[in-house]
Structure formats: structure tokens, C-alpha cells
N, C-alpha and C positions, 0 to 999 in steps of 0.2 A: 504494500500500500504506500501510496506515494505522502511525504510529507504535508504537503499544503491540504491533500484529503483527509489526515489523520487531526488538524488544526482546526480544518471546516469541520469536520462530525465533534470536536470538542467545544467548538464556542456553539454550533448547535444544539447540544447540551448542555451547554450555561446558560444559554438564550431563553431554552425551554422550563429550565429552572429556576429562573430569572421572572419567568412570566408566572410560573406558579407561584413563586415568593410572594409577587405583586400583590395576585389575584386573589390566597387563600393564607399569607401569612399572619394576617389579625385573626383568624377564624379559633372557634373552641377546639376546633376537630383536630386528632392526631395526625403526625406529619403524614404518614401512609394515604391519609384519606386525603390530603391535599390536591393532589392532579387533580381528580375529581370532582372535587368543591369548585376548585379554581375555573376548570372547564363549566359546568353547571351555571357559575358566578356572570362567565362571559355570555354564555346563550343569554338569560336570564335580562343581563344590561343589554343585548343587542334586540331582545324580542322587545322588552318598554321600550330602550331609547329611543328603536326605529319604528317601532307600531310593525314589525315582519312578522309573519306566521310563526311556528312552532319548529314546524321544519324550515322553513326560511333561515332561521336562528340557527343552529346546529349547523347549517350546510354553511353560513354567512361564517362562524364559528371556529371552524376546522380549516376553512380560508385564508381566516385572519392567523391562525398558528403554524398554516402551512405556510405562510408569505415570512413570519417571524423568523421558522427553523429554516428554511432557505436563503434568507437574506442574512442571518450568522453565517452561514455553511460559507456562504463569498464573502462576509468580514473575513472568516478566519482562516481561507484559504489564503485572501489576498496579503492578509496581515502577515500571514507564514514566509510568503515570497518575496515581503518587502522587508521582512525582518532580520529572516535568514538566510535570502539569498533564491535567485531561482535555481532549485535543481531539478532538472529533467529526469528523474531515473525512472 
């Protein structure tokens, strides 16, 4: 696996942890349950804030986390290559 892919799948993993901290770090619920809450929290704000359906939410939801985790993956591929260097291997 090439460097700047092992960077992207890490800050996409901070990214994604990042947003559940956000989303479910005030909650009672144990840290386990957090993704969960977190995900829930955002459909929840996207169905009142936008007036969207039920599944509108969920599908708007999974968008807005798929755009997050991708958009880390190229922070921290780019971050990799400008940090340490491009290597081709």
C-alpha cells in the first residue's frame, strides 16, 4: 500500500471520529453507542432543519459523511506528499 493511501485512510479516520466527537460527545450515552447517536443526531437536524422526508434524511445523511470521509482521504493523501515527499512506489 502506497504511502499517501495509508495517510488518506488515516485522516479519514480522524475525520470520521472527529464528526462523531462533534455530533455525540455531550450525549449520556456510552462511547460505543456514539456512531450511532451521532448518525441519528445528523438525520434528525437534516429532516427539521430542511423540512426532507424521513428517507430524504438518511440518504441527505450518508452524503454529507460520504463527502467528509473523502474529502480527508485527499487532505491526507495530499498532506503525505507534500510532507514527505512524493514517492511513487
Amino acid at each position: 500500500m502506497k504511502r499517501a493511501t495509508l495517510f488518506g485512510l488515516l485522516a479519514s479516520l480522524l475525520g470520521l471520529a472527529g464528526i462523531i466527537w462533534l455530533l455525540a460527545g455531550g450525549s449520556h450515552f456510552p462511547v460505543y453507542e456514539w456512531p450511532y447517536e451521532a448518525f441519528q443526531g445528523l438525520v434528525f437536524s437534516v429532516v427539521w432543519g430542511f423540512g426532507l422526508s424521513v428517507v430524504m434524511g438518511y440518504v441527505v445523511s450518508l452524503l454529507i459523511i460520504s463527502v467528509v470521509l473523502i474529502a480527508c482521504f485527499s487532505i491526507g493523501s495530499k498532506l503525505s506528499d507534500i510532507l514527505l515527499g512524493d514517492n511513487n512506489q
